[in-house]
LOVEX-793793 format. One record per residue: x, y negated, z negated of N, C-alpha, C in turn. Coordinates in steps of 0.02 Angstrom, whole numbers, plus 50000, padded with zeros to 5 digits. Each point is the difference from the previous one (the first is absolute). Example, Ala and Ser with C-alpha at 12.3 -4.5 7.8 and 13.67 -1.06 7.14 Angstrom:
BEGIN
n.X_n.Y_n.Z_ca.X_ca.Y_ca.Z_c.X_c.Y_c.Z
50660_50284_49610_49955_49941_50000_50045_49940_50000
49982_49947_50036_50042_49941_49997_49961_49945_49963
This chain:
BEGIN
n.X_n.Y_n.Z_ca.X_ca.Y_ca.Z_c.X_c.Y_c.Z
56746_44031_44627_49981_50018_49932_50039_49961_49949
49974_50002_49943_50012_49957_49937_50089_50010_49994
50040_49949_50012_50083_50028_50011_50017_50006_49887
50045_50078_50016_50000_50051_49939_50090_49944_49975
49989_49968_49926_50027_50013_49975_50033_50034_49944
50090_49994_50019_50046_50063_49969_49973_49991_49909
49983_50050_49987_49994_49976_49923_50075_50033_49950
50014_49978_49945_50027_50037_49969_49985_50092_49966
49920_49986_49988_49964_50071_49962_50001_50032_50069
49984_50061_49988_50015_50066_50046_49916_50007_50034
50023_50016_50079_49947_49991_50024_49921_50057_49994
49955_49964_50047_49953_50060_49985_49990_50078_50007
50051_50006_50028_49991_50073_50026_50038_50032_49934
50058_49964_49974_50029_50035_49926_49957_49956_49938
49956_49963_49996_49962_50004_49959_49919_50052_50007
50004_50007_50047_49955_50046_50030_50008_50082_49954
50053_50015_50004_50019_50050_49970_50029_50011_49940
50047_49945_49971_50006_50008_49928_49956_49929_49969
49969_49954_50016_49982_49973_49946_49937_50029_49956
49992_49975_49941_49984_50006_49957_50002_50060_49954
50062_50040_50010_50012_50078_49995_50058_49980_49933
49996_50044_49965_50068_49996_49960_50045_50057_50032
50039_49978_49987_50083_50047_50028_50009_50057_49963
49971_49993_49934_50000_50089_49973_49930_50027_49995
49978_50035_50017_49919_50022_49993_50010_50079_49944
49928_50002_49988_49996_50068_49955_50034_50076_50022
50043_50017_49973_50016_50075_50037_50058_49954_50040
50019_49948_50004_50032_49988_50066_49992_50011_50064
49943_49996_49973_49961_50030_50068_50004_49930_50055
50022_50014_50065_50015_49946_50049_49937_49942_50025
49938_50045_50016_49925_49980_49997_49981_49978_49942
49957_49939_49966_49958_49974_49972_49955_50056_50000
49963_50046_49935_49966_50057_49992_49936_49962_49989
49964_50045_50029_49936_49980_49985_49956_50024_49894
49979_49960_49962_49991_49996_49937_49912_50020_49996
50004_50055_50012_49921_50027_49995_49972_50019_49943
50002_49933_49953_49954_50016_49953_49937_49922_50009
49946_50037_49944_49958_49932_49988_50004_49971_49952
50048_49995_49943_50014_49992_49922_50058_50013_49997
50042_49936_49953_50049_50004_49984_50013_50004_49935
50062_50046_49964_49993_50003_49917_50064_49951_49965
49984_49963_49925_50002_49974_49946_50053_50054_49980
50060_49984_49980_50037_50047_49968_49985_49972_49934
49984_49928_49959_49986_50011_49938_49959_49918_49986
50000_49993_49937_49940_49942_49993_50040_49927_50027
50092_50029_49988_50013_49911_50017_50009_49993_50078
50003_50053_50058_49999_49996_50047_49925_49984_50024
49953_49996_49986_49928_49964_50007_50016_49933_49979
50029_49979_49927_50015_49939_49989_50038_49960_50063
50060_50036_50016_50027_49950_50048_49961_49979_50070
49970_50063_50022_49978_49997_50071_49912_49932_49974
49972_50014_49951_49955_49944_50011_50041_49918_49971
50039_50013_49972_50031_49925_49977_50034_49972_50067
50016_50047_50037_50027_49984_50096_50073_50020_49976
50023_50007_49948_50071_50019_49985_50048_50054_50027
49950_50045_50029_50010_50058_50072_49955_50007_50025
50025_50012_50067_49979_49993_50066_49981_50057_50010
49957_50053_50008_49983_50073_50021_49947_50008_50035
49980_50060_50009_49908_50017_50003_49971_50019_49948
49934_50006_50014_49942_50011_49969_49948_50052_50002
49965_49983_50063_49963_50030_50035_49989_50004_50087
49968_50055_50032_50017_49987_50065_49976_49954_50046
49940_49968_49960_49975_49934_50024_50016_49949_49990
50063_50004_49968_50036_49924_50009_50048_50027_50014
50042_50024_50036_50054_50028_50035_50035_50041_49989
50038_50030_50053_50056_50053_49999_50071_49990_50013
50032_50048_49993_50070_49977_50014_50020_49991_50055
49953_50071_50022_50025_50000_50094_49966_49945_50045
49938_49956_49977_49959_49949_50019_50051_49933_49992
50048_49991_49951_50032_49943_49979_50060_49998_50049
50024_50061_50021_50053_49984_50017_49984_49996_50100
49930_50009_50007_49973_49978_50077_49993_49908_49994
49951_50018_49942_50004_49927_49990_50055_49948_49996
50068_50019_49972_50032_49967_49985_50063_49973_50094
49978_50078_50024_50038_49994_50082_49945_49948_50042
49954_50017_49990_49970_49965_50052_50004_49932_49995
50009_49986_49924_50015_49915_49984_50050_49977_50024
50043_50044_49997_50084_49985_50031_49978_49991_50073
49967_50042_50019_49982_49994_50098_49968_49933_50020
49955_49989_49941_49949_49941_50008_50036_49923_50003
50051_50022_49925_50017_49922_49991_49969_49982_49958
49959_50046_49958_49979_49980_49941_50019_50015_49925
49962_49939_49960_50023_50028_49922_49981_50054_49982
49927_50056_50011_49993_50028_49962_49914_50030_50057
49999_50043_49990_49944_50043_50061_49953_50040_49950
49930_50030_49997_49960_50058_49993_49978_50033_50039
50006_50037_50007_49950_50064_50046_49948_50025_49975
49962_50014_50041_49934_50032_49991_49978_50051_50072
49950_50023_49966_49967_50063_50033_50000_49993_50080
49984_49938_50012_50006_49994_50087_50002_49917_50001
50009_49963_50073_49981_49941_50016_49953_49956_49948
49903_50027_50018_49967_49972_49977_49988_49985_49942
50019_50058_49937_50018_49978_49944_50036_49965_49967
50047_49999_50048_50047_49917_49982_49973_49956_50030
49959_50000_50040_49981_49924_50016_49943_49985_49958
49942_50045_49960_49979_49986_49962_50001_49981_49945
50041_50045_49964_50038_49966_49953_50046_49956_49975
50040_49993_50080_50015_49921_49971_49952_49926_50025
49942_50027_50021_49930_49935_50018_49996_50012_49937
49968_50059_49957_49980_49978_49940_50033_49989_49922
50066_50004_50019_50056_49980_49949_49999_49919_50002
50015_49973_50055_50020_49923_49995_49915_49967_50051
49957_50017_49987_49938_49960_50013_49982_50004_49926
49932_49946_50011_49957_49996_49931_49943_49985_50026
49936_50009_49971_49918_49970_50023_50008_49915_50005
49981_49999_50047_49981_49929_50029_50051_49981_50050
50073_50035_50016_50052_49992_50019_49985_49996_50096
50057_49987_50054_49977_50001_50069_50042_50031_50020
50002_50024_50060_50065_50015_50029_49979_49997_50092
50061_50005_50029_49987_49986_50069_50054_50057_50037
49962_50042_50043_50048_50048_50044_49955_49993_50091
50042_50018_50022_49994_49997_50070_49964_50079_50028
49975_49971_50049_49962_50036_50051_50005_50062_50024
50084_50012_50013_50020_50063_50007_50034_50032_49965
49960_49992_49947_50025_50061_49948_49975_50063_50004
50044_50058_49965_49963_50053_50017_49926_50013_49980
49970_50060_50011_49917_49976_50003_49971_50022_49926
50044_50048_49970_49982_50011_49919_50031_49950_49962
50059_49971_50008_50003_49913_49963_49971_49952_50005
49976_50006_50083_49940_49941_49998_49950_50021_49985
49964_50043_49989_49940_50049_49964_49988_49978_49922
50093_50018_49954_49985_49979_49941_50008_49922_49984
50023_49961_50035_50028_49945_50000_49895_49952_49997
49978_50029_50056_49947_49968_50023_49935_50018_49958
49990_50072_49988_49932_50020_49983_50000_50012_49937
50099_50026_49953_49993_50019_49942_50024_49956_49940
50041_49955_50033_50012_49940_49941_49959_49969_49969
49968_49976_50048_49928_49946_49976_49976_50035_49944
49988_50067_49995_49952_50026_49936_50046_49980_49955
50055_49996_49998_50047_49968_49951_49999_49942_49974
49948_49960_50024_50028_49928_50033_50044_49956_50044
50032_50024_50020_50074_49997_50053_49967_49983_50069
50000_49952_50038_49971_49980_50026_50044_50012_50056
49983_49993_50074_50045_50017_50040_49996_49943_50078
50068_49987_50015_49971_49941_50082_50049_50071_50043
49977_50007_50057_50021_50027_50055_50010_49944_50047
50076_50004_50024_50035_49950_50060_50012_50033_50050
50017_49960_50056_50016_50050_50043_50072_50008_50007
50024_50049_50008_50082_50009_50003_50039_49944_50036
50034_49976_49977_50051_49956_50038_49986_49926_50000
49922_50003_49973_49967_49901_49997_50028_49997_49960
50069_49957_49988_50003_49968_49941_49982_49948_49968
49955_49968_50046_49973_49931_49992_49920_50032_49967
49978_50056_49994_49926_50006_49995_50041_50048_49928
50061_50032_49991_49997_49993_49937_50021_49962_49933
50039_49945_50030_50003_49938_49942_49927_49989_50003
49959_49986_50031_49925_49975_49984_49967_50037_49968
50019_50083_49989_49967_50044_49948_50014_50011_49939
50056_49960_49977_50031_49981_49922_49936_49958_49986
49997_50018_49945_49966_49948_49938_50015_50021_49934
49980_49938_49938_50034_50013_49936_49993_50084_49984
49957_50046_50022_49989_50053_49976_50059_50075_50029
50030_49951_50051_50041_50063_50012_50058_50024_49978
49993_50068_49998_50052_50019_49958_50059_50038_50042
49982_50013_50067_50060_50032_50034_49973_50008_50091
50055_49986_50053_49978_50040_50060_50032_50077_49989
49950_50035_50037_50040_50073_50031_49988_50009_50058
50065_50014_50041_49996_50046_50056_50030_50037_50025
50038_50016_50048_50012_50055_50037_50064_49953_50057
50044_50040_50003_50046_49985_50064_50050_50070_49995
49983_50014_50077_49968_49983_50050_49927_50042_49975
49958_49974_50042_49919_50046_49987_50008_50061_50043
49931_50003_49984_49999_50073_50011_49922_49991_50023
49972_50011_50065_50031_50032_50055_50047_49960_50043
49994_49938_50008_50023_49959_50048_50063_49976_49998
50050_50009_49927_50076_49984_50022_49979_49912_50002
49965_49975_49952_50011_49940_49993_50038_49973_49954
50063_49964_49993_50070_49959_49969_49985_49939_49973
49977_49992_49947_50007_49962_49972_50049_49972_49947
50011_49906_50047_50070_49993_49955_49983_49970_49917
50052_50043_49978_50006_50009_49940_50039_49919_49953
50030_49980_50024_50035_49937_49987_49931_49949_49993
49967_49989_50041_49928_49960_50012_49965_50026_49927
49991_50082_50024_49933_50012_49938_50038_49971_49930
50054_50017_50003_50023_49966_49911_50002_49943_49971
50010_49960_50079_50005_49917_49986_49922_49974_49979
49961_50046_50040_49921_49986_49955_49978_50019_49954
50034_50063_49988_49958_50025_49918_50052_49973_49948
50064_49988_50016_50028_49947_49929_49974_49948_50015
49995_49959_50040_49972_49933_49993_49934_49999_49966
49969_50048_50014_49928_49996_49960_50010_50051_49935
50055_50013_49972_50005_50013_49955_49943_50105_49971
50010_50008_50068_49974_50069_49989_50054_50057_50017
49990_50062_49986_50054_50060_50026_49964_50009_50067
50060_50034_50041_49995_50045_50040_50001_50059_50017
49968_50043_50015_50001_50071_49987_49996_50051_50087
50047_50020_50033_50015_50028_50035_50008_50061_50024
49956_50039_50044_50025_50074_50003_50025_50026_50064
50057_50031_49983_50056_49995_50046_50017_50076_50026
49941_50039_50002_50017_50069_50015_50013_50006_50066
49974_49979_50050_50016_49987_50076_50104_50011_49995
50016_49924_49979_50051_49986_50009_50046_50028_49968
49981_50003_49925_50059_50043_49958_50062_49958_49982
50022_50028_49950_50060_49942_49999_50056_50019_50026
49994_50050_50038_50074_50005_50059_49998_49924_50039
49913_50009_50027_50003_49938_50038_49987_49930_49970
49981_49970_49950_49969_49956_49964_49989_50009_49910
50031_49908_50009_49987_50051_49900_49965_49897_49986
49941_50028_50000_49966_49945_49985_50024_49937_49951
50024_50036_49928_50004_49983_49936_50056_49931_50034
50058_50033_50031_50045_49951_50036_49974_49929_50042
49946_50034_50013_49944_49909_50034_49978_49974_49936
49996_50009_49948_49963_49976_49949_49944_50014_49962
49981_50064_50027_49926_50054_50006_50014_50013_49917
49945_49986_49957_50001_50034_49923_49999_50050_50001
49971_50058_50012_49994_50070_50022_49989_50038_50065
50020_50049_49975_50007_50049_50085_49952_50069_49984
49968_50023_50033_49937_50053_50004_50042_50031_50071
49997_50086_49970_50019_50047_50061_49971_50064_49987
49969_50047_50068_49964_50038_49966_50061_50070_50005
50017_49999_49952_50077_50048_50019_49985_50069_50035
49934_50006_49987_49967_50055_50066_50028_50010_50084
50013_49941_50005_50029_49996_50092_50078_49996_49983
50017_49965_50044_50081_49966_50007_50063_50035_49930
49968_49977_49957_50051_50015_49931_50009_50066_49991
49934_50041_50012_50004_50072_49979_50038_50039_50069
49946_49983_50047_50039_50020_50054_49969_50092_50062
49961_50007_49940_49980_50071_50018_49942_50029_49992
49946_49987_49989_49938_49971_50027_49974_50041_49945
50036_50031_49931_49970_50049_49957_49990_49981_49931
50005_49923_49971_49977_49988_49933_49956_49918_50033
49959_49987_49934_49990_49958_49992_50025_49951_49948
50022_49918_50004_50009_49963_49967_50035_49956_50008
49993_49917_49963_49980_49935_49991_50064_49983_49961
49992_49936_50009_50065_49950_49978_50009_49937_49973
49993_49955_49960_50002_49929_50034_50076_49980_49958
50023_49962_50026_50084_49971_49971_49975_49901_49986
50034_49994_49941_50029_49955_49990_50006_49966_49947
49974_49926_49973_50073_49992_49936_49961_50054_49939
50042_50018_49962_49974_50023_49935_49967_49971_49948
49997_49941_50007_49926_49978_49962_49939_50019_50049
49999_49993_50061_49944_50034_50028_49969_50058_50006
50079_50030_49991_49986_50082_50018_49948_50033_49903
50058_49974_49969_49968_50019_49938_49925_49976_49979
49967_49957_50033_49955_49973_50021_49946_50040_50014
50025_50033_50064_49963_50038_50047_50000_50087_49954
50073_50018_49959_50013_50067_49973_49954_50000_49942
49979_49946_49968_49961_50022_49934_49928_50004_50026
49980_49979_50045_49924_50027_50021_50008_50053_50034
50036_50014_50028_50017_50085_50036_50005_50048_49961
50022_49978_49927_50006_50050_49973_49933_50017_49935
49937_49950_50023_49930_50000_49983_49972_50033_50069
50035_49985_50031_49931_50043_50069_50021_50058_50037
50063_50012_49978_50021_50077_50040_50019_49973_50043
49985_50059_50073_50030_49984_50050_50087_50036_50011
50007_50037_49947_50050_49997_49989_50046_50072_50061
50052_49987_50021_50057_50043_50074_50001_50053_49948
50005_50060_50025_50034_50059_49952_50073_50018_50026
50023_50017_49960_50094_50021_49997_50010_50049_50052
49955_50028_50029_50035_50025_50065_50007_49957_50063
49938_49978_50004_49994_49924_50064_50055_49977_49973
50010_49988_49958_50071_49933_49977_50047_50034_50033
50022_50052_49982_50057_50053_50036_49988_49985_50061
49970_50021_50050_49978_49999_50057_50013_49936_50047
49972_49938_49952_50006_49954_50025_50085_49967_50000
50034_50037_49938_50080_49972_49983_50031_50034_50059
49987_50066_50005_50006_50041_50070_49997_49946_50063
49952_49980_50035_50008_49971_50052_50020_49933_49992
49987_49950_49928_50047_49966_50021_50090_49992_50003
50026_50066_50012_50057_50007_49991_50012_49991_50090
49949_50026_50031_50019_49991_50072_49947_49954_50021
49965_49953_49993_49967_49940_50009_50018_49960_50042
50071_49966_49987_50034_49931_50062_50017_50051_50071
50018_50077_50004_50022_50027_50040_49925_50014_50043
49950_50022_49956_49906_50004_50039_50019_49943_50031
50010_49945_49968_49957_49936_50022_50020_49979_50075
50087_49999_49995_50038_49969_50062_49968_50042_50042
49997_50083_50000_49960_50026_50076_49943_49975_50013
49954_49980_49954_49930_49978_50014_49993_49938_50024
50058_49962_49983_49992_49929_50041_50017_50021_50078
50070_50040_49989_50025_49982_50090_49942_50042_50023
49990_50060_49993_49947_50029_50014_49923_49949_50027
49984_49973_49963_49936_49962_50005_49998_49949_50049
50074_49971_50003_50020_49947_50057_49992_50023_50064
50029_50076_49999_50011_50033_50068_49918_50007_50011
49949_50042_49979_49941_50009_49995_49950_49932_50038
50038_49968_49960_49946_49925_50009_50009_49968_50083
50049_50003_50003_50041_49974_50067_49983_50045_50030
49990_50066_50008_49947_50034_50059_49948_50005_49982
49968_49989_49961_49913_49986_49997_49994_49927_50055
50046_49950_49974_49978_49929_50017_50017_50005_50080
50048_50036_50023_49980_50023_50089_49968_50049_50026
49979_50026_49975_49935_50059_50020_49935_49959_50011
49977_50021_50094_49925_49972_50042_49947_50033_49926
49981_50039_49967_49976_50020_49960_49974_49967_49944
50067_49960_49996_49999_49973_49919_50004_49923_50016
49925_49950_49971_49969_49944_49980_50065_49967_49965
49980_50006_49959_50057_49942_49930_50024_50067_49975
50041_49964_49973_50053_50026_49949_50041_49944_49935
49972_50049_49946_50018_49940_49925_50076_50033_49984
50041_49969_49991_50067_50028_49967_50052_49938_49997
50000_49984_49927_50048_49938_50001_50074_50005_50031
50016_50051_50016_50067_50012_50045_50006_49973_50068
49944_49990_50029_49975_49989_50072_50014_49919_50002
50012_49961_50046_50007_49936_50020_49932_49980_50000
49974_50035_50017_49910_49993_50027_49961_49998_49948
50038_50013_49929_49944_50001_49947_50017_49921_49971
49921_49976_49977_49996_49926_49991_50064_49981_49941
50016_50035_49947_50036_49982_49963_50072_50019_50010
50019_50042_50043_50077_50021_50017_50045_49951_49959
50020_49962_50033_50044_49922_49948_49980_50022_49932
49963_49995_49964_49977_50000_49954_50029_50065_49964
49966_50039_50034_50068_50094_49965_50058_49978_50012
50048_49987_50064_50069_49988_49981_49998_49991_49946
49990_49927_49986_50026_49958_49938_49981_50036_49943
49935_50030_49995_50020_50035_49923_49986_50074_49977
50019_50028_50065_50013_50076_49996_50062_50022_50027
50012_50069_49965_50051_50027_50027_49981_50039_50056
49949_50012_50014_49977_50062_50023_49939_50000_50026
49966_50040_50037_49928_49985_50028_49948_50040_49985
50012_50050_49966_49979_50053_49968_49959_50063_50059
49974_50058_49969_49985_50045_50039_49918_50014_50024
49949_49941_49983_49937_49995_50039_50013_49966_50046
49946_50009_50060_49982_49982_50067_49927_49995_50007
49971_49961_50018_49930_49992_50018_50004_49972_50065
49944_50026_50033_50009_49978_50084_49900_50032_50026
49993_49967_50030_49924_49999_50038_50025_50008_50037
49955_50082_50029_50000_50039_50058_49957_49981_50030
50003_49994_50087_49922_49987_50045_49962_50041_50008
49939_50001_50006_49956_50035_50006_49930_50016_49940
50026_49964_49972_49949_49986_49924_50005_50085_49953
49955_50013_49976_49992_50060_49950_50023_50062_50026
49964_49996_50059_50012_50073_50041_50076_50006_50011
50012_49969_50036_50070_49993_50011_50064_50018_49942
49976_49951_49944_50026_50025_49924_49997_50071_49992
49948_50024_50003_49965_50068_49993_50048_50077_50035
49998_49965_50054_50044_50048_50061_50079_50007_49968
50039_49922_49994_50027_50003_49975_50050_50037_49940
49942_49986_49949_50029_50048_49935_49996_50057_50013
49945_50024_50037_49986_50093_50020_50059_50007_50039
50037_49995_50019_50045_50010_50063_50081_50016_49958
50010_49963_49959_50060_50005_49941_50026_50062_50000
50064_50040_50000_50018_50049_49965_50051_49992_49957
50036_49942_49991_50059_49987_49952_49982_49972_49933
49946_49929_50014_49983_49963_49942_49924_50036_49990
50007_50006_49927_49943_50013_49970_49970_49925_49987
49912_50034_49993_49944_49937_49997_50003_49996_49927
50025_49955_49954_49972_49991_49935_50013_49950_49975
49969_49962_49952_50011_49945_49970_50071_49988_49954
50022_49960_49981_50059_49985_49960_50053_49971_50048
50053_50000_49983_50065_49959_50035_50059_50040_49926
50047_50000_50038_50077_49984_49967_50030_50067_49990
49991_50053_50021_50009_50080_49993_50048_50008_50050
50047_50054_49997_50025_50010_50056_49993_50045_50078
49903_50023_49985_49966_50007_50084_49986_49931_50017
49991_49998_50058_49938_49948_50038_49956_50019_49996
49933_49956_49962_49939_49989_49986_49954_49950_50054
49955_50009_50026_49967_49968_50043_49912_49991_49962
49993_49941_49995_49940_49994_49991_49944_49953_50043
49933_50010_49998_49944_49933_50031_49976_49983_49955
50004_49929_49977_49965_49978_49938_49956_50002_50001
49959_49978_50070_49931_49996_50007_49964_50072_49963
50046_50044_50014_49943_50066_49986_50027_50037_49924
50050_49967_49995_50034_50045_49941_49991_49960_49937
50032_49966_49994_49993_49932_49948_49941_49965_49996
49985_49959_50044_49951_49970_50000_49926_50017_50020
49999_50073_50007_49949_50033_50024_49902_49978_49974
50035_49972_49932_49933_49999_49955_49964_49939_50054
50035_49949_50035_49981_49948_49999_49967_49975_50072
49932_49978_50028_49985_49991_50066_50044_49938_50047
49982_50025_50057_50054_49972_50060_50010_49941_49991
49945_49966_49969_49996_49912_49998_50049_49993_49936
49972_50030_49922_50067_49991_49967_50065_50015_50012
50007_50071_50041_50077_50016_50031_50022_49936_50024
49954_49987_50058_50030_49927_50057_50030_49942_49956
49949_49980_49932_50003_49927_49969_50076_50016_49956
50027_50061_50003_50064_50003_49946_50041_50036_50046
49994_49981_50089_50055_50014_50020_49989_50079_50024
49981_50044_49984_50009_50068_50017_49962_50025_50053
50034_50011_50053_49978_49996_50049_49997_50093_50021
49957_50011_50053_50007_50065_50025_50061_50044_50027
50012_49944_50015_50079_50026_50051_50045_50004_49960
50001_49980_49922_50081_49986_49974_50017_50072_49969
50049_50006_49995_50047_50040_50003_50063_49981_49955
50012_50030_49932_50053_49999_49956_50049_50073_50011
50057_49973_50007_50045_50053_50024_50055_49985_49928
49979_50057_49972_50083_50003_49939_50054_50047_50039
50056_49950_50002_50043_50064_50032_50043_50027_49958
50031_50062_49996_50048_50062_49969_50054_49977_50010
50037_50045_49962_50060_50033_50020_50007_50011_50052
49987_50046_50064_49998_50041_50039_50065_49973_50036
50010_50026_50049_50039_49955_50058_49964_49962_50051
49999_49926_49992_49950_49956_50050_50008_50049_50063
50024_50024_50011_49965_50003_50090_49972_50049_50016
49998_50051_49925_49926_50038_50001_49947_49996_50001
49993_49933_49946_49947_49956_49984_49981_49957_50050
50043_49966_50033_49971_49997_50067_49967_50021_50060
50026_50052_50008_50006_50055_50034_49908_50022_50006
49986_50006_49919_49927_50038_49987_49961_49947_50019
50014_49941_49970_49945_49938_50040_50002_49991_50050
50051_50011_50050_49980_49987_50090_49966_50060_50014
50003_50065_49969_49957_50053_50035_49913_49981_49984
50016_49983_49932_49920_49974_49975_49976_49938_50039
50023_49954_50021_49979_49957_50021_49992_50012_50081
50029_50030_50034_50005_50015_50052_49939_50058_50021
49970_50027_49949_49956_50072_49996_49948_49963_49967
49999_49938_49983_49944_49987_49945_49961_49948_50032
């Protein structure tokens, strides 16, 4: 893995917990309080004067932010490595809103293949009404995406690692092409997280996370992220604060909540996931197995060098096609069947039937999603429970 140097600033696990916090809070109160209003008040006409001349810095209203929202925002930047972060309501609203903050009509953009299936949804079917035109590559050609630049593009986006397949893409490469061609890069890094990966450090203009999984930690709010410089962010904050979308002050709580224990989730979910993966990948049962931790996965080299960490999905094709899948998940008593990742149960899902359900076998096949696959988010738990439940299932299934 990527070898950690000593820095002078204090590491993640104590920025984890005090950054972006002030040292005296209201009441003295030790916790950052949650600020549950929707309106903020004007003590007199020259305090309106200052706050629109920019001469103070305050709030307003609750759609352009809160206190308890600023000071998530302001940690997670510290986590990220960035100048300056917004949050929003979940994932997809930050990824929309920042497509439609920094696009314009007539504009292009280029993202890869395995993106998730509601980014490639809006990316593909909903820009265009915009004008925003869109090329789909396939993950990892980097030769088929320099050939999808032309004067009209305005940015790549994608994903490392993807989702379902744990595909690594290096990040040093994607930057050397989108500065050379003089476009941003735009990255979403919820898989990895920045325990394990902090894009911005490869050269990535922005970072997209859906703070729903990994960041939050506990499978009970929704909401979205993207980090980086503050001309961008402010960029991205003045159309957010035309289209809503906007986290409410308890999620913010919630979310300041787990990321106080975040780097401590994360380290179990890696060793955890390693242990997991490494008995999937020797189990008569189990086909392939995707997990950049594995020697066996095509990009391994590739995570060393620019991860810390391998993070807590597993994807692996079981034999026996659907049925087999089928038996499988029925057989479970530890991991629950549901969609999402980054909580601290194990989540087990079939894309084929869950996610991608809308779509027939031939489109499943042409984007990869096969009958047999199998996304395993792993927990907290203690691996060799979690183990434990998949050899009975697999063994019964």
């Amino acid at each position: 893995m990527k070898k950690k140097v000593k820095k002078s600033s204090p590491g993640i696990y104590t920025k984890a917990v005090h950054s972006g916090e002030e040292r005296k809070k209201y009441a003295d109160s030790l916790i950052t309080p949650i600020v549950q209003t929707s309106t903020f008040v004007f003590h007199n006409t020259k305090d309106i004067h200052d706050y629109t001349s920019k001469r103070k810095t305050r709030f307003e209203y609750g759609r352009y932010g809160n206190p308890t929202q600023r000071v998530v925002e302001m940690k997670l930047a510290k986590l990220e490595g960035a100048e300056d972060c917004q949050l929003f309501s979940s994932g997809m609203i930050a990824i929309t809103t920042t497509l439609l903050a920094l696009l314009s009509n007539g504009q292009h953009i280029i993202i890869t293949d395995d993106l998730y299936k509601k980014t490639l949804q809006l990316c593909r079917d909903e820009l265009p009404r915009f004008g925003i035109s869109c090329s789909i590559v396939r993950v990892g050609d980097y030769q088929e995406l320099r050939q999808a630049i032309n004067d009209r593009t305005a940015l790549i986006f994608t994903e490392s690692p993807t989702n379902p397949y744990l595909y690594v893409l290096d990040l040093k490469r994607l930057t050397q092409i989108s500065r050379k061609a003089g476009i941003m890069l735009l990255l979403d890094s919820t898989l990895a997280t920045p325990f394990n990966q902090r894009p911005l450090e490869f050269g990535a203009d922005l970072v997209i996370h859906s703070a729903t999984k990994y960041l939050s930690g506990h499978n009970d709010i929704l909401a979205g992220a993207v980090l980086g410089s503050k001309k961008l962010i402010n960029e991205i904050r003045a159309l957010h604060k035309t289209i809503g979308g906007m986290i409410e002050p308890q999620c913010c709580y919630m979310l300041l909540r787990g990321l106080k224990t975040f780097p401590l989730r994360m380290e179990k979910h890696n060793r955890s996931a390693e242990q997991v993966a490494t008995f999937l990948e020797g189990h008569a049962k189990v086909k392939r197995v995707y997990y950049p931790g594995l020697k066996t996965h095509p990009q391994h080299c590739l995570a060393r060098e620019q991860m810390d960490g391998f993070g807590g999905v597993v994807s692996f094709e079981i034999k026996g096609g659907l049925r087999s899948a089928n038996r499988f998940l029925n057989k479970l008593r530890l991991c629950y069947i549901a969609p999402s990742f980054g909580g601290v149960e194990t989540l087990i899902s079939h894309p084929a039937s869950i996610t991608y359900y809308d779509l027939s076998l031939k489109e499943r096949l042409k984007i990869g999603i096969k009958d047999e696959l199998i996304r395993l988010a792993v927990g907290i738990e203690d691996a060799e429970d979690i183990i434990a439940d998949l050899e009975q299932a697999l063994k019964t299934g």
